[in-house]
C-alpha positions as CSV (number, residue, x, y, z in Angstrom):
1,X,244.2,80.8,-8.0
2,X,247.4,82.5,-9.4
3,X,247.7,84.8,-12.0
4,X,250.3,85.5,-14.6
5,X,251.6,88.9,-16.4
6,X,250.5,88.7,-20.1
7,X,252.2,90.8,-22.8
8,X,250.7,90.8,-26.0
9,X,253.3,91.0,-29.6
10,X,256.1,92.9,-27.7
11,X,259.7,91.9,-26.1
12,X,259.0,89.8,-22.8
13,X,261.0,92.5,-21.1
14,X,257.8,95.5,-21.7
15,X,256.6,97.8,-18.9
16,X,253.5,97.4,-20.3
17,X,252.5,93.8,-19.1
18,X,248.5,93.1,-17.6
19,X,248.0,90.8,-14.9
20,X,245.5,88.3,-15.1
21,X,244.2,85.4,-13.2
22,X,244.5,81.9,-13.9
23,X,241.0,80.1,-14.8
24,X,242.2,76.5,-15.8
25,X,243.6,73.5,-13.5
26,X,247.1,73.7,-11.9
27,X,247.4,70.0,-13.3
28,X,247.0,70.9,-17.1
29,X,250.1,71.1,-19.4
30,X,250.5,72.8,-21.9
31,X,248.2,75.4,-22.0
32,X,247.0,77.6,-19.5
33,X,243.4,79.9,-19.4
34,X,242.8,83.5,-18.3
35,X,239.3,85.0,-17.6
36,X,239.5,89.2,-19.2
37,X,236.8,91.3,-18.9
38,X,236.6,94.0,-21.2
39,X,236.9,97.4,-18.9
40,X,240.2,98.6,-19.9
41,X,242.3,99.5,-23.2
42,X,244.2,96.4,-23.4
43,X,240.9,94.2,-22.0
44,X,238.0,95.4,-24.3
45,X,240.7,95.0,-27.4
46,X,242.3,91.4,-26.6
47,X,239.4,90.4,-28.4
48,X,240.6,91.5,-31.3
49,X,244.5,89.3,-31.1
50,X,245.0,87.5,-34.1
51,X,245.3,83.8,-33.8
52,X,249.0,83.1,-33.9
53,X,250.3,86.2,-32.6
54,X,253.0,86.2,-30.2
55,X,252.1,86.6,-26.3
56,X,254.3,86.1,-23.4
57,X,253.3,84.8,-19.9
58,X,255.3,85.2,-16.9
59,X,254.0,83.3,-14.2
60,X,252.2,82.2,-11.9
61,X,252.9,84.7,-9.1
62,X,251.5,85.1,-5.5
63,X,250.2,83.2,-3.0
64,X,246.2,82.8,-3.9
65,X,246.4,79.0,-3.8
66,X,244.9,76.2,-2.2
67,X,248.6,74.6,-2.4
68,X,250.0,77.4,0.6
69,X,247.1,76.8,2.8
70,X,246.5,73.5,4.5
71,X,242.8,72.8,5.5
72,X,239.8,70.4,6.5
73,X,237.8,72.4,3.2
74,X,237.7,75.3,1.4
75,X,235.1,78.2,0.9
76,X,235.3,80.1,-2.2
77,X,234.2,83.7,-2.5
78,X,234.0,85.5,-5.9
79,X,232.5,88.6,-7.4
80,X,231.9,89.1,-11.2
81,X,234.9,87.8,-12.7
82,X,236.7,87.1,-9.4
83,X,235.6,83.8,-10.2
84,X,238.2,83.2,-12.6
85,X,240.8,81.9,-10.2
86,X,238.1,80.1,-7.8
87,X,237.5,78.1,-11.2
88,X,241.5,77.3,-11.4
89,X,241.3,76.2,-7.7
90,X,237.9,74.3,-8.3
91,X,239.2,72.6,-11.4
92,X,242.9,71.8,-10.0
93,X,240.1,70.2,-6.8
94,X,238.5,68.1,-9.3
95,X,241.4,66.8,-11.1
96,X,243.2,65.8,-8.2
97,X,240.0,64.2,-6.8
98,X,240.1,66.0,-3.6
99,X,237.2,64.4,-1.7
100,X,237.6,67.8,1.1
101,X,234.2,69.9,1.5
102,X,234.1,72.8,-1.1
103,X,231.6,75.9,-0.5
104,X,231.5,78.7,-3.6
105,X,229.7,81.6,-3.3
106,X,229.5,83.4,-6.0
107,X,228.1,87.3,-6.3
108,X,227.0,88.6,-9.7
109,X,224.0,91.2,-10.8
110,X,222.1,89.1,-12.8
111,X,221.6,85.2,-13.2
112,X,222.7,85.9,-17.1
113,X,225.8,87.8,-16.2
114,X,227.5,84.9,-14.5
115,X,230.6,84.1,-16.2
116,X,232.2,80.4,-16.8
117,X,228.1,79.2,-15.0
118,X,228.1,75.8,-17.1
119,X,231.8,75.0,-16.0
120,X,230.5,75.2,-12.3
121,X,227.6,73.0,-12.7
122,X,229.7,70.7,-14.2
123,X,232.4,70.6,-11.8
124,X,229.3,69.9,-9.5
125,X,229.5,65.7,-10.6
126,X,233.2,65.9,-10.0
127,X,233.6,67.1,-6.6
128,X,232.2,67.9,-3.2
129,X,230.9,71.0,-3.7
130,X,228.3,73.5,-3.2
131,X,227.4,75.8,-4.9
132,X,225.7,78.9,-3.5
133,X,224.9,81.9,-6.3
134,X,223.8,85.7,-4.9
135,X,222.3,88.1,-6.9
136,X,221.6,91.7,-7.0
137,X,218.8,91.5,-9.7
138,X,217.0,88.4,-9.7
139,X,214.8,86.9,-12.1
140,X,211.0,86.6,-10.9
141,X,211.3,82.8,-10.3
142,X,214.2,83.1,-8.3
143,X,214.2,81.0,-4.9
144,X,217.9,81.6,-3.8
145,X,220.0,83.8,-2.2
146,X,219.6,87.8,-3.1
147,X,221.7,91.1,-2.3
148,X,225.0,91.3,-1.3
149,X,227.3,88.6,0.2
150,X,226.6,88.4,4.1
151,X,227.4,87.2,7.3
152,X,223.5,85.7,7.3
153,X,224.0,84.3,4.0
154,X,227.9,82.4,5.0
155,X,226.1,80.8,7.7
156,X,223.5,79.7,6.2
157,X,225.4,77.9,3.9
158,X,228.5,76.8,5.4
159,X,228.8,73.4,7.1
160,X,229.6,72.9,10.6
161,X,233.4,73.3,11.4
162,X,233.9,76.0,8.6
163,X,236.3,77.5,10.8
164,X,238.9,75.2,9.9
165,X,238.3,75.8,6.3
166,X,240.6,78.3,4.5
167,X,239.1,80.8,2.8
168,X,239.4,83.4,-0.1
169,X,237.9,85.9,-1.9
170,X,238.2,87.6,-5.0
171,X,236.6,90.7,-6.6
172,X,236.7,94.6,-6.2
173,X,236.9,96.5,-3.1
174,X,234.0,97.3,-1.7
175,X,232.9,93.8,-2.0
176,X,236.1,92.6,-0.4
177,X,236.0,95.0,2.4
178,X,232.2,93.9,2.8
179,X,233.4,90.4,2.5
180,X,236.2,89.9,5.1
181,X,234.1,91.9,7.9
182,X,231.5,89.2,7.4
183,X,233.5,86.7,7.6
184,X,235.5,87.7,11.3
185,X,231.6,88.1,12.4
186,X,230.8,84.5,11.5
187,X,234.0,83.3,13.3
188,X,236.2,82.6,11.0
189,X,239.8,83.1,11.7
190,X,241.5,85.8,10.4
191,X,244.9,84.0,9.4
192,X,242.8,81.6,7.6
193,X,241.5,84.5,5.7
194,X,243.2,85.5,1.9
195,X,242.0,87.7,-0.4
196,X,242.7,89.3,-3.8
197,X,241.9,92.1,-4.9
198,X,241.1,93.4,-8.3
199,X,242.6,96.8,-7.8
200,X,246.0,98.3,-7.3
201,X,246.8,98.6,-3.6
């Protein structure tokens, strides 16, 4: 759930560094994944990196992680690509074989604009784990949840003794502010709440 500074073919020491999260397993070596979406100058052109160029990672920083926060079970909240480090905690779950109760909400637009979707489902065999997607602009078919991410929708879905769960959420503001007020609604307490936030505060 951490994220590292990434500087791409200059010293170590730039002022130019971008932060990114984490999307890989806490228990992998030697290698690590980031999740970029292209809505910046440096993210819609990291694309374009050469293989073999030279890119420096400092990292991980702050304290987004299931390792700081002891709990019965964890509910994940993400927006867009706010999944990213939901997949690091999810994966780092599932490789430790954490048998604790996992809820993951996930808010996107459309079903086809859900980022890293065939990880999840796989992750699905490999740990205890539900998964609950929302979205703004559903297809026809669609039988789940719709809108935004609610109180009505977190209780719907959250097992009984959630309040002892830690939670955390990831995505942009308005989300986030949406987010947290749900969540003191619904009970949950409010040191057991974390979020990061994909903006500078």
């Amino acid at each position: 759930g951490q994220f590292a500074w990434i500087t791409v073919g200059r010293s170590p020491f730039s002022v130019t560094s971008h932060p990114f999260s984490f999307c890989s397993s806490a228990e992998t070596n030697g290698s690590v994944e980031v999740a970029i979406k292209a809505a910046g100058d440096f993210s819609s052109s990291v694309a374009t990196v050469e293989p073999g160029t030279q890119v420096y990672l400092d990292g991980p920083h702050g304290v987004f992680s299931i390792d700081q926060y002891e709990g019965a079970g964890f509910c994940l909240i993400a927006g867009g690509v706010g999944i990213a480090p939901a997949l690091s905690m999810l994966e780092t779950l599932a490789d430790r074989r954490d048998v604790r109760p996992v809820v993951l909400f996930a808010g996107n637009r459309t079903w086809d604009s859900i980022i890293f979707r065939n990880r999840i489902d796989e992750l699905t065999a490999r740990l205890n784990v539900t998964v609950v997607h929302v979205l703004e602009e559903p297809p026809p078919e669609w039988a789940g949840e719709t809108g935004y991410l609610t109180a009505d929708i977190f209780t719907r879905h959250l097992p009984v003794g959630y309040q002892r769960f830690q939670f955390f959420a990831c995505g942009p503001n308005p989300m986030l502010d949406a987010v947290e007020t749900a969540l003191v609604e619904i009970g949950a307490p409010a040191d057991r709440i974390h979020t990061e936030r994909f903006d500078w505060v």
